[in-house]
C-alpha positions as CSV (number, residue, x, y, z in Angstrom):
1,X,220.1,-54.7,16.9
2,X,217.0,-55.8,15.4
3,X,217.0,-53.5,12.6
4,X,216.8,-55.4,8.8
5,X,220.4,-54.8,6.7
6,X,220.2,-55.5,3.6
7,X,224.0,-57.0,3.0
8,X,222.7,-59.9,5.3
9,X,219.2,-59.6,4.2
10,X,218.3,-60.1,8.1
11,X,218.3,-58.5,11.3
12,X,221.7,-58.8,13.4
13,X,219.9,-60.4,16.3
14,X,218.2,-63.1,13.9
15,X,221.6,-63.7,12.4
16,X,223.4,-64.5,15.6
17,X,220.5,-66.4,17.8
18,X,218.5,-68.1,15.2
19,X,214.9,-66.1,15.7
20,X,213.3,-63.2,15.2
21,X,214.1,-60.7,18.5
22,X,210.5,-60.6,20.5
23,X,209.5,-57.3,22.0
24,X,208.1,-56.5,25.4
25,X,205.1,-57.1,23.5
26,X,205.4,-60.7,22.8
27,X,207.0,-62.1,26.2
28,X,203.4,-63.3,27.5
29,X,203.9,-65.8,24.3
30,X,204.3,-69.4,24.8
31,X,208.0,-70.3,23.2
32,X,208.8,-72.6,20.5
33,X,210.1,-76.2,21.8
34,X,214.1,-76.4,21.5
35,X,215.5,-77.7,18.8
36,X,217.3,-81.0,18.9
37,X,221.2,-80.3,19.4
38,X,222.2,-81.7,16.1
39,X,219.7,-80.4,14.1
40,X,220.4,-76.7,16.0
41,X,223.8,-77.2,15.1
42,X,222.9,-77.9,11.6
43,X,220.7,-75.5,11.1
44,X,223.1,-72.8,12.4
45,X,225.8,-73.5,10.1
46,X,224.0,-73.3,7.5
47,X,222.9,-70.0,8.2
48,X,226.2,-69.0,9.1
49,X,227.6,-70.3,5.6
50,X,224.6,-68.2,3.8
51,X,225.1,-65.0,5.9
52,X,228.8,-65.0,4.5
53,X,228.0,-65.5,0.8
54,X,225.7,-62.2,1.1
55,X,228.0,-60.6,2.8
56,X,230.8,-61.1,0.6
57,X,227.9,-60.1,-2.4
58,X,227.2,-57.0,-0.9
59,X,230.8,-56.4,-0.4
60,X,231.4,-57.3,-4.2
61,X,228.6,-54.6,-5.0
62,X,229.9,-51.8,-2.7
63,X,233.2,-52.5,-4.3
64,X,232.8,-52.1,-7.8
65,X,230.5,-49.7,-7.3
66,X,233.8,-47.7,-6.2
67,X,235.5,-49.2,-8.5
68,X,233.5,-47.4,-10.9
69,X,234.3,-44.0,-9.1
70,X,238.1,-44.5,-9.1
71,X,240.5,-42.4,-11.2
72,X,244.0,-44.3,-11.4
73,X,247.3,-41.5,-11.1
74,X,250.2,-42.2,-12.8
75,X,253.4,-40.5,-11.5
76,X,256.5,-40.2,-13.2
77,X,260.0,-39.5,-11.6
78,X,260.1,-35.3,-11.1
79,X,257.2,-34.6,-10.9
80,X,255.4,-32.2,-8.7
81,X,252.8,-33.1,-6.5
82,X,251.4,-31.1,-3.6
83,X,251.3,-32.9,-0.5
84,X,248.6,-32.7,2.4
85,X,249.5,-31.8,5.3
86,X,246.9,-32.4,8.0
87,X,246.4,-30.5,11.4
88,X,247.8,-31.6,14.6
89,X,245.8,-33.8,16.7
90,X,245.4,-33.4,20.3
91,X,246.8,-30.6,22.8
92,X,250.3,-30.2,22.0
93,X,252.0,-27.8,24.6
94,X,255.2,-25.5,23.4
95,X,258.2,-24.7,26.3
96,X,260.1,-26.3,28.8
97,X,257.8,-29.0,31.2
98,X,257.7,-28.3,34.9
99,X,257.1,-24.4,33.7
């Protein structure tokens, strides 16, 4: 995916190779030279120690903006509460099998 989020402030595929994803468009481009392995492997954790910490920000935000939505419910012993009952799931077939 090459689409910008904002919790990573990046694209996916930027995150995970390093580069910005190139389009049909830009394959007649001459690539970069490689990276030196150590200085690759540098510069990749790095990125992978940033993409965390905005990650864990943007789960931070999402969270206490919930937080802020959130009504606590106290119970106390005997009293009534309605229960949910949700509908079966699936096909669920009634009589005797083989029938």
């Amino acid at each position: 995916n090459n689409s910008y989020h904002a919790s990573i402030k990046a694209a996916p595929f930027e995150a995970l190779y390093g580069r910005k994803c190139r389009s049909p468009v830009c394959w007649t481009e001459l690539g970069e030279a490689q990276i030196l392995s150590p200085e690759l492997i540098q510069e990749t954790t790095e990125k992978i120690v940033q993409i965390k910490q905005r990650m864990q920000a943007a789960h931070d935000r999402q969270k206490s903006s919930a937080d802020l939505k959130h009504n606590p419910m106290e119970f106390q012993v005997g009293d009534k509460v309605m229960l949910k009952v949700s509908p079966w799931k699936g096909v669920i077939r009634f009589g005797k099998w083989g029938s």
